[in-house]
One Martini backbone bead per residue (centre of mass of N, CA, C, O) as a GRO file, in nm:
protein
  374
    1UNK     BB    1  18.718  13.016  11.346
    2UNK     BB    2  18.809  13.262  11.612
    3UNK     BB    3  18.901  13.419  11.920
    4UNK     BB    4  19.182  13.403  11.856
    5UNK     BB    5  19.463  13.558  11.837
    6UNK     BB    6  19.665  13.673  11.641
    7UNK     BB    7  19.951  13.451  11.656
    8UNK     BB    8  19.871  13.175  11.674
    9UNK     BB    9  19.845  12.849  11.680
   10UNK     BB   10  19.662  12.758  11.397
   11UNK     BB   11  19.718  12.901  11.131
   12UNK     BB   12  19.719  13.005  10.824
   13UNK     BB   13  19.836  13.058  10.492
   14UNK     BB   14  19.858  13.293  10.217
   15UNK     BB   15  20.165  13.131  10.162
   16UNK     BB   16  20.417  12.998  10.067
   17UNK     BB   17  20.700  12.908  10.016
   18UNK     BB   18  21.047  12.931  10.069
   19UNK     BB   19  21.379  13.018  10.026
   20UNK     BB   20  21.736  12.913  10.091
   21UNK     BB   21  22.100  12.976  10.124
   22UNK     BB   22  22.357  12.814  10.215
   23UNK     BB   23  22.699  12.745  10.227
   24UNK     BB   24  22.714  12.397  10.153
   25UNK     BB   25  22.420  12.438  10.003
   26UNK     BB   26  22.171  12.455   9.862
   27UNK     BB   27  21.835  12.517   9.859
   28UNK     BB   28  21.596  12.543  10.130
   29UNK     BB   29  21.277  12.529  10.268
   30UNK     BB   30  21.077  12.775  10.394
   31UNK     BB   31  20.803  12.838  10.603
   32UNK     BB   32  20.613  13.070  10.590
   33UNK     BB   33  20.450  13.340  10.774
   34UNK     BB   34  20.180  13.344  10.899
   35UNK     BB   35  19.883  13.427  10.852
   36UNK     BB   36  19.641  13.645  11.073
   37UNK     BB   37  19.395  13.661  10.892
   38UNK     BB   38  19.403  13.360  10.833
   39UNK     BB   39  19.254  13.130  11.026
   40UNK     BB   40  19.016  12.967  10.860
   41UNK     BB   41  19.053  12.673  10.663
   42UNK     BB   42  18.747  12.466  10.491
   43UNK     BB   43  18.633  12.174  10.361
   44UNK     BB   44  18.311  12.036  10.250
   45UNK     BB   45  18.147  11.672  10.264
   46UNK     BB   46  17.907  11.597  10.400
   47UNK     BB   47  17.973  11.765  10.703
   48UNK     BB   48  18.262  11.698  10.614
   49UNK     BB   49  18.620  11.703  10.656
   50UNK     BB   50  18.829  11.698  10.345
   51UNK     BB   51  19.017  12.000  10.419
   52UNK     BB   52  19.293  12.234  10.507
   53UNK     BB   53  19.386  12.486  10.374
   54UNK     BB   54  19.648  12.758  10.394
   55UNK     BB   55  19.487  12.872  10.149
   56UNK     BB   56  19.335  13.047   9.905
   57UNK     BB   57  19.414  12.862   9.673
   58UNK     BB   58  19.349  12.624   9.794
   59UNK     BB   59  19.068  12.652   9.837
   60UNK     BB   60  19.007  12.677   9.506
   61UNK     BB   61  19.140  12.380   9.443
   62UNK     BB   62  18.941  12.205   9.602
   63UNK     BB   63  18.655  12.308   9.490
   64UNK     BB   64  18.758  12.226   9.177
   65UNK     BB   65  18.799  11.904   9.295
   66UNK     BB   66  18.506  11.904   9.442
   67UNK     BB   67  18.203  11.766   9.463
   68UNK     BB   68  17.993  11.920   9.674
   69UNK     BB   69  18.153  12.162   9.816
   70UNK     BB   70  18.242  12.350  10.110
   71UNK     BB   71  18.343  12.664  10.245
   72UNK     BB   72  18.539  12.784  10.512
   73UNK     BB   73  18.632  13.135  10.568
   74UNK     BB   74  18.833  13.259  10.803
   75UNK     BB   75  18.849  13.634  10.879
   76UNK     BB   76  19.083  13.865  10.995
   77UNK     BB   77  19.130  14.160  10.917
   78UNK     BB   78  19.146  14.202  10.621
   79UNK     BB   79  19.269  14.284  10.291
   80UNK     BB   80  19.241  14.394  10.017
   81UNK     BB   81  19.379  14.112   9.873
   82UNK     BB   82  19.169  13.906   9.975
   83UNK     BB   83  18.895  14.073   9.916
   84UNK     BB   84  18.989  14.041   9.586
   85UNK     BB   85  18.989  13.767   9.569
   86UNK     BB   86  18.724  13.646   9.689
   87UNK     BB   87  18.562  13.826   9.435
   88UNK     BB   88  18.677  13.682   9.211
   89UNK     BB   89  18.576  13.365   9.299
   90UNK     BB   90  18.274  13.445   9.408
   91UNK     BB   91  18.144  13.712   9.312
   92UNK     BB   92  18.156  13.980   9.457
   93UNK     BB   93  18.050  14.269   9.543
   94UNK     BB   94  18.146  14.601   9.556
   95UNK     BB   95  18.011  14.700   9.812
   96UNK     BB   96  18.024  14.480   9.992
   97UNK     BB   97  18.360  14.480   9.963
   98UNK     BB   98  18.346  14.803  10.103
   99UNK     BB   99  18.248  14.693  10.373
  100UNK     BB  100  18.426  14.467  10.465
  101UNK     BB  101  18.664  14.694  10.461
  102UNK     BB  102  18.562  14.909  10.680
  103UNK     BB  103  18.315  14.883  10.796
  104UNK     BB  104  18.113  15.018  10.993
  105UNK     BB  105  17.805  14.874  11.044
  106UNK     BB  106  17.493  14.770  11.037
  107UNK     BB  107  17.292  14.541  11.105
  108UNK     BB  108  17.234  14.370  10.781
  109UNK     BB  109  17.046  14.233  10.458
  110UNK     BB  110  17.194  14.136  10.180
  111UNK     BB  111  17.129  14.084   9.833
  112UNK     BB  112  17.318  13.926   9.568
  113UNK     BB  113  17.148  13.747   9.387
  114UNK     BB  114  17.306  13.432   9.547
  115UNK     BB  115  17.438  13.647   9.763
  116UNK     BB  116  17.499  13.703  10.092
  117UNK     BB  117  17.504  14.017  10.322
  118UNK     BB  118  17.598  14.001  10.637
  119UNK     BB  119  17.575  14.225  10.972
  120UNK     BB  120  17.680  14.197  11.255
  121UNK     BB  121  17.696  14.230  11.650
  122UNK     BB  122  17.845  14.174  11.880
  123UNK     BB  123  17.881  14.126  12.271
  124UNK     BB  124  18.062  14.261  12.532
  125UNK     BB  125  18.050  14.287  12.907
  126UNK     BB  126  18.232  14.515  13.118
  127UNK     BB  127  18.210  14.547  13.452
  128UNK     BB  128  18.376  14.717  13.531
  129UNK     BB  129  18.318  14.943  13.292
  130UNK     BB  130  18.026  14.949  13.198
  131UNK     BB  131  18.071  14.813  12.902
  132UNK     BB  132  17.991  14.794  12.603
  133UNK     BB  133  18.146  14.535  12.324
  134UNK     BB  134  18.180  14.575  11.973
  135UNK     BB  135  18.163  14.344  11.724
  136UNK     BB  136  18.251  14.279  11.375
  137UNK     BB  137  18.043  14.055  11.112
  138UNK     BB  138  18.125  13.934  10.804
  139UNK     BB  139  17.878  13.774  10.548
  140UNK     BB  140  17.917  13.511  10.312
  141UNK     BB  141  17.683  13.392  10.105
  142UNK     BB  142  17.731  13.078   9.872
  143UNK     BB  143  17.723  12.884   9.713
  144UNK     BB  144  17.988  12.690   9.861
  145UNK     BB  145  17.984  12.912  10.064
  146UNK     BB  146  18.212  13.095  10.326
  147UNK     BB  147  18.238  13.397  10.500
  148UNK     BB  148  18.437  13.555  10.730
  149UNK     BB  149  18.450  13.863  10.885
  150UNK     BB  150  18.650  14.009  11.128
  151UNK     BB  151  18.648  14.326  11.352
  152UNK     BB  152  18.679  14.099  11.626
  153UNK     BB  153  18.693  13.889  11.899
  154UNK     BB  154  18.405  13.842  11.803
  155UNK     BB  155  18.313  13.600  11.800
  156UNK     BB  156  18.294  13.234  11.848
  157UNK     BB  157  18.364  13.053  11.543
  158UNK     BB  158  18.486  12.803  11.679
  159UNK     BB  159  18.243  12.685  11.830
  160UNK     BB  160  18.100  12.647  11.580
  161UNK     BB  161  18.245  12.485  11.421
  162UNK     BB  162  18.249  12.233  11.648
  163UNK     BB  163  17.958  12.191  11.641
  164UNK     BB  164  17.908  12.125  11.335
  165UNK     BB  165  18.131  11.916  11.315
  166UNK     BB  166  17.925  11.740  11.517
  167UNK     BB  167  17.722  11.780  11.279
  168UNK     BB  168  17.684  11.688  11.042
  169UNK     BB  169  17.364  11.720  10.919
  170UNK     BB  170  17.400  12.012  10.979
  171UNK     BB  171  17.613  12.093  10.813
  172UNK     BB  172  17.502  11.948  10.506
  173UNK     BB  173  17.292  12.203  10.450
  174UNK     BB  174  17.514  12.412  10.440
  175UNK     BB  175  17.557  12.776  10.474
  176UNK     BB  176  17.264  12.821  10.632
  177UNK     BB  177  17.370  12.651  10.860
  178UNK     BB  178  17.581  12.867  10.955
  179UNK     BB  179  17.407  13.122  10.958
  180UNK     BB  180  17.255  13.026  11.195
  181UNK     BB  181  17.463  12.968  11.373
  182UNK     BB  182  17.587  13.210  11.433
  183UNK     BB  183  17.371  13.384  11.519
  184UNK     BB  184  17.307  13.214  11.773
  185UNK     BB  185  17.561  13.279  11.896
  186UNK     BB  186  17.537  13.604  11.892
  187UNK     BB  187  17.257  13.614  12.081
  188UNK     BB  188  17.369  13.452  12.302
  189UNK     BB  189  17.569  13.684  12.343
  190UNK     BB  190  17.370  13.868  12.518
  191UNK     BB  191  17.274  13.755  12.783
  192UNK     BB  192  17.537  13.839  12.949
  193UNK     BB  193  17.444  14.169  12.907
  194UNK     BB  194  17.208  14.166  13.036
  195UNK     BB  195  17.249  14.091  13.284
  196UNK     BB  196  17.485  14.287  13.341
  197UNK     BB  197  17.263  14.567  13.303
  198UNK     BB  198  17.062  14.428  13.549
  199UNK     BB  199  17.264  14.426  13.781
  200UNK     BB  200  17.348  14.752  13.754
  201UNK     BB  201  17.062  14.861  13.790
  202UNK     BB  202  17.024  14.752  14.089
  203UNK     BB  203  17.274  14.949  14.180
  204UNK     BB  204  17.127  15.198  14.144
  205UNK     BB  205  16.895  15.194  14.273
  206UNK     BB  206  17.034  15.150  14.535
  207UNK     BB  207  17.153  15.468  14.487
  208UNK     BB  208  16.921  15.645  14.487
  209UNK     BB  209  16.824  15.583  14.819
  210UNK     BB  210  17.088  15.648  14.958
  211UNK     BB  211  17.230  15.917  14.830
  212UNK     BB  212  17.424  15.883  14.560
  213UNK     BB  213  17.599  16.143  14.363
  214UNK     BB  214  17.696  15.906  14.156
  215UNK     BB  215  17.408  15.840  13.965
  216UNK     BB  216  17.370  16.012  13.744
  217UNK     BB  217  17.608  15.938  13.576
  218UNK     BB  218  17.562  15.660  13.558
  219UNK     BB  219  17.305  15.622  13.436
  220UNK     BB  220  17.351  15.783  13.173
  221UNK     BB  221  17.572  15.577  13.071
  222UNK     BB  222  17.409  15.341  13.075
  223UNK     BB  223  17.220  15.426  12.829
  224UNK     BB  224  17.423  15.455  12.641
  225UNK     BB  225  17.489  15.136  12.606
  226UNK     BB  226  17.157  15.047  12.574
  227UNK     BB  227  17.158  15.198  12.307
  228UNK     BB  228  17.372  15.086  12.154
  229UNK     BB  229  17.274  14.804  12.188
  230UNK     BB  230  16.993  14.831  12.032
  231UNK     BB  231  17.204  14.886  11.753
  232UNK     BB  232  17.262  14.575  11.740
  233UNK     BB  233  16.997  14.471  11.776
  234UNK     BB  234  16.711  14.541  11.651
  235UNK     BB  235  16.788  14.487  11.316
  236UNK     BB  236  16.831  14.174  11.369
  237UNK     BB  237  16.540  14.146  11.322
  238UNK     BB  238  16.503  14.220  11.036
  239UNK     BB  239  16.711  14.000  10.914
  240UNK     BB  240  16.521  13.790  11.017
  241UNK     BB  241  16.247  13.834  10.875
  242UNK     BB  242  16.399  13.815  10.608
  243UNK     BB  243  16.507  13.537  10.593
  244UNK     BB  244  16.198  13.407  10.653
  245UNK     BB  245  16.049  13.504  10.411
  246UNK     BB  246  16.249  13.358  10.185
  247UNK     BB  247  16.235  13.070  10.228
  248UNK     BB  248  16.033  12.974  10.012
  249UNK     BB  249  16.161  13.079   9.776
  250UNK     BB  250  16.468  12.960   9.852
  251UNK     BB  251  16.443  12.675   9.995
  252UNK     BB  252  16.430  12.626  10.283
  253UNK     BB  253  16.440  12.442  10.539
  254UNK     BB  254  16.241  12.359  10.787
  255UNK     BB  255  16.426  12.325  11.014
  256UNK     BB  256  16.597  12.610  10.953
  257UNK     BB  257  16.322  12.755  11.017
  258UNK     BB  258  16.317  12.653  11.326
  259UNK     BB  259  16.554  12.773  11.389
  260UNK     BB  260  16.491  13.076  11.292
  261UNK     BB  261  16.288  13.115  11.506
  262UNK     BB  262  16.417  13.076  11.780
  263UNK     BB  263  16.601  13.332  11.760
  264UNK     BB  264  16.421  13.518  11.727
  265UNK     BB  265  16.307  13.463  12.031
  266UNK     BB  266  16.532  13.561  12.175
  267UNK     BB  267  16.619  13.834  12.050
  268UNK     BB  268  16.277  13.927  12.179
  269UNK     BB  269  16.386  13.950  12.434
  270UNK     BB  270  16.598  14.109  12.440
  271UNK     BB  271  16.509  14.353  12.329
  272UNK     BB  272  16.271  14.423  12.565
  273UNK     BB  273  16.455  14.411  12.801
  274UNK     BB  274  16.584  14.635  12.688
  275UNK     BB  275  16.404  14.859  12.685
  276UNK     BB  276  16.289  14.864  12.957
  277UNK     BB  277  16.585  14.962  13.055
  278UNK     BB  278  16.541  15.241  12.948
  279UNK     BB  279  16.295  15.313  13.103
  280UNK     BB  280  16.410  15.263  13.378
  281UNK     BB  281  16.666  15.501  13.351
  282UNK     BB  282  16.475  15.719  13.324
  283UNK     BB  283  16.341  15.684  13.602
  284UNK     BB  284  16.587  15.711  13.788
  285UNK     BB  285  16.657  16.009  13.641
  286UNK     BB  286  16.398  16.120  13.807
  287UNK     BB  287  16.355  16.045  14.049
  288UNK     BB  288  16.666  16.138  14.155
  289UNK     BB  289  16.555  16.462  14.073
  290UNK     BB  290  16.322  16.442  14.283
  291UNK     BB  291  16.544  16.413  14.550
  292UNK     BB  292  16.732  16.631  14.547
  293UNK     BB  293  16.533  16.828  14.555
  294UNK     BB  294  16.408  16.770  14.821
  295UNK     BB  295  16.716  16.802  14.942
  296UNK     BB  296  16.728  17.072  14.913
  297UNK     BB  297  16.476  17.195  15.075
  298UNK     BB  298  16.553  17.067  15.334
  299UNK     BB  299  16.821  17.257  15.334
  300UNK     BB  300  16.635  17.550  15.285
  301UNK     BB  301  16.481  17.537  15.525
  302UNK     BB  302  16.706  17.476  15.758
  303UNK     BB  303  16.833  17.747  15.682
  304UNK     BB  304  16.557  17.909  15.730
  305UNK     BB  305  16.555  17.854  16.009
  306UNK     BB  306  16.840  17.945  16.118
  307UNK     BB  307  16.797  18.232  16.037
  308UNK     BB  308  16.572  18.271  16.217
  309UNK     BB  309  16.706  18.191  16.505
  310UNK     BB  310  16.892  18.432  16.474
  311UNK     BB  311  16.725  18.683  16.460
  312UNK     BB  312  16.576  18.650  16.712
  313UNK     BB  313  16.851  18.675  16.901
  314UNK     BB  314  16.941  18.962  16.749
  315UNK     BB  315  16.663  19.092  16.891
  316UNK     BB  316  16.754  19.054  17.204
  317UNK     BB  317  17.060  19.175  17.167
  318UNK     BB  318  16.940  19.444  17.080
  319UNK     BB  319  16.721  19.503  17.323
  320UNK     BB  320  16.952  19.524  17.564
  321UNK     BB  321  17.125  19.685  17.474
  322UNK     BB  322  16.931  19.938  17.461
  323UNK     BB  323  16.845  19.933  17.749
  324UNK     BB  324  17.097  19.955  17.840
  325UNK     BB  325  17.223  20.241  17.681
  326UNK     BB  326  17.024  20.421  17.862
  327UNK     BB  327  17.130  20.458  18.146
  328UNK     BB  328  17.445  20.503  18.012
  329UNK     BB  329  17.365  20.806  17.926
  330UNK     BB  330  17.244  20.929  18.165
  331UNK     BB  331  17.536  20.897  18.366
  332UNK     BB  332  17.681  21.031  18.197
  333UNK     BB  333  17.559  21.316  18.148
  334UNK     BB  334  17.612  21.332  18.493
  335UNK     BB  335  17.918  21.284  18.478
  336UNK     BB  336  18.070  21.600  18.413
  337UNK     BB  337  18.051  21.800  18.606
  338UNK     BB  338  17.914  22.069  18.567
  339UNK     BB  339  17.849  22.429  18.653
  340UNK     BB  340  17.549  22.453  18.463
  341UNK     BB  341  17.410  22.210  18.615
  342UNK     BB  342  17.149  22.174  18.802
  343UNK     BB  343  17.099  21.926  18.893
  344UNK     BB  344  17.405  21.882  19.088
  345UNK     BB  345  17.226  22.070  19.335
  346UNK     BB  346  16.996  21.858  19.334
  347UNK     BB  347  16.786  21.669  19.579
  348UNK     BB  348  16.636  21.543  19.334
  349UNK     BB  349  16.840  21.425  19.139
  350UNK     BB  350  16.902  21.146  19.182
  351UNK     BB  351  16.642  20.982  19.167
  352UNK     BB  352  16.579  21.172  18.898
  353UNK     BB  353  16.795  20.936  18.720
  354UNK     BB  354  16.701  20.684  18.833
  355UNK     BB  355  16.371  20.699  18.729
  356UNK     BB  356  16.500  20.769  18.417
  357UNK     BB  357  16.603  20.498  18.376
  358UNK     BB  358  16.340  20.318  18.448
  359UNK     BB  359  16.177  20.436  18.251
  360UNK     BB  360  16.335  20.377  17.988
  361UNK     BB  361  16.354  20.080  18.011
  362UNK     BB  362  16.111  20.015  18.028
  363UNK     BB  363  15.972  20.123  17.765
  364UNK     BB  364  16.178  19.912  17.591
  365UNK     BB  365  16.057  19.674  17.721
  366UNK     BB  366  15.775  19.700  17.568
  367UNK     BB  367  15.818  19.736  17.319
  368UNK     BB  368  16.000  19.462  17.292
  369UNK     BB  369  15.774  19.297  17.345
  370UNK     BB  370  15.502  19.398  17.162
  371UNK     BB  371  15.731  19.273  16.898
  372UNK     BB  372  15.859  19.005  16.993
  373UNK     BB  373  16.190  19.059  17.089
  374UNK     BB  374  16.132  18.912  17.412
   0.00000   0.00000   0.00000
């Protein structure tokens, strides 16, 4: 199984072959098309493989007539008569089985009997749309038998396939052994999601202190991520500790063992940088908004000095009009040239307009002195 896209070459059928009659001559076999929901099927013994079944009853009988032997059958998004054989022949929970089959699980490691079900979350980050994409993988594990179904293009359990099969050794412990490698391989995917998350974190940083209007928005967008992310990592602490516990129970071997806490700790440091991520971006939106706020008042005194220094400029032109239209007040009145207006045969009349003028600006001049409007 793998992260081939449904419908490449080397997916196996999970139906038989069928016939068709031609004009010439009797009917001959034609080869049913592939199902894409069965990616791979394998038989292995010690190890090694030792029969690779084109479908699901093949895979039962090759089981049923080889001693000691283990199957792993990788399903892409089963149909419900796939998982309802699968329960069939190898006893599987209904529970499981209805899980398995609606998906949208959270990772969880539950046991019924001698059965573990086991739900990952594999990760895998866009940069380009800064989202992490979360693929569902359920694994089966029991006596004999391996089932994965994948409910996305994640993980590449192609490669882990390839791996466990070049080391038989490794292999030949079982399905445990598959189970840690699976593990392993989902773990080692959040590495490059750290990454890419740590990646935009710094440019984040950098367009806070640039004055960036659109960081506020990234941020936040970004802690979603971080969230959904922490909600597919932390719980498979919960698994791997599980698991770790009934190593002696369940008579886990040593190696296995040693394979499982290593996965645990890489884990245990992915969690943490996740976590930190977290609170580094609560804090960036925090700063941020302490920035704008600043900015803001910045921009409130500056407007608050310009209206001052307009005030200013308008209590100059208010005074100089008043004082202005002093003088204009007083020579128009003098200037309509009634004949019962004493002063216009008055030898002191000119004098008095314009010393009248004179003093009435000087006073208007003083006073908007003395309120330092001028």
């Amino acid at each position: 199984m793998g992260s081939e896209p449904p419908g490449t070459t080397g997916i196996a059928s999970n139906t038989g072959p069928t016939t068709t009659a031609t004009a010439t001559g009797p009917s001959v076999p034609v080869p049913a098309p592939p199902d894409s929901r069965l990616i791979d099927s394998a038989v292995y013994t010690r190890g090694h493989r030792c029969a690779s079944p084109n479908s699901l009853a093949e895979t039962y009988q090759c089981l049923h007539e080889l001693d000691d032997a283990m199957a792993w059958i990788g399903l892409y998004r089963p149909n419900a008569d796939q998982i309802a054989s699968l329960a069939g022949e190898f006893r599987l929970h209904s529970l499981a089985v209805e899980d398995a089959i609606t998906a949208h699980q959270r990772p969880k490691l539950e046991r019924y009997g001698d059965t573990l079900f086991v739900v990952l979350r594999a990760a895998r980050y866009d940069d380009e749309r800064e989202a992490v994409e979360f693929s569902e993988l359920h694994l089966f594990i029991g006596p004999g038998f391996v089932i994965t179904v994948r409910h996305g293009e994640a993980p590449n359990l192609a490669a882990v396939r390839r791996r466990l099969e070049a080391t038989p050794v490794m292999l030949a412990r079982g399905p445990e052994a598959v189970l840690y490698a699976i593990l392993d391989q989902v773990v080692d995917g959040y590495a490059p999601v750290v990454a890419g998350l740590e990646n935009d974190i710094d440019e984040i940083e950098t367009e806070v202190f640039g004055g960036d209007p659109k960081v506020s928005r990234r941020s936040y967008e970004l802690i979603r991520e971080v969230i959904e992310f922490q909600r597919a990592a932390r719980p498979l602490l919960g698994v791997l500790n599980a698991l770790s516990a009934g190593s002696t129970k369940y008579g886990t071997e040593e190696e296995l063992q040693r394979y499982l806490r290593d996965v645990a700790d890489h884990l245990t440091q992915v969690v943490e940088r996740v976590d930190g991520f977290r609170h580094l971006l609560q804090n960036i939106l925090t700063v941020n908004a302490t920035l704008v706020s600043q900015q803001q008042n910045e921009e409130m005194r500056s407007m608050t000095a310009a209206s001052y220094e307009q005030n200013e400029e308008i209590k100059k032109i208010s005074s100089w009009a008043a004082i202005l239209f002093a003088p204009t007040l007083i020579g128009t009145v003098y200037g309509m040239n009634f004949d019962t207006m004493p002063e216009l045969k008055w030898h002191l009349g000119y004098p008095f307009a314009i010393t009248l003028m004179g003093l009435v600006c000087l006073g208007l001049y003083l006073i908007f002195k003395r309120r330092n409007w001028l």
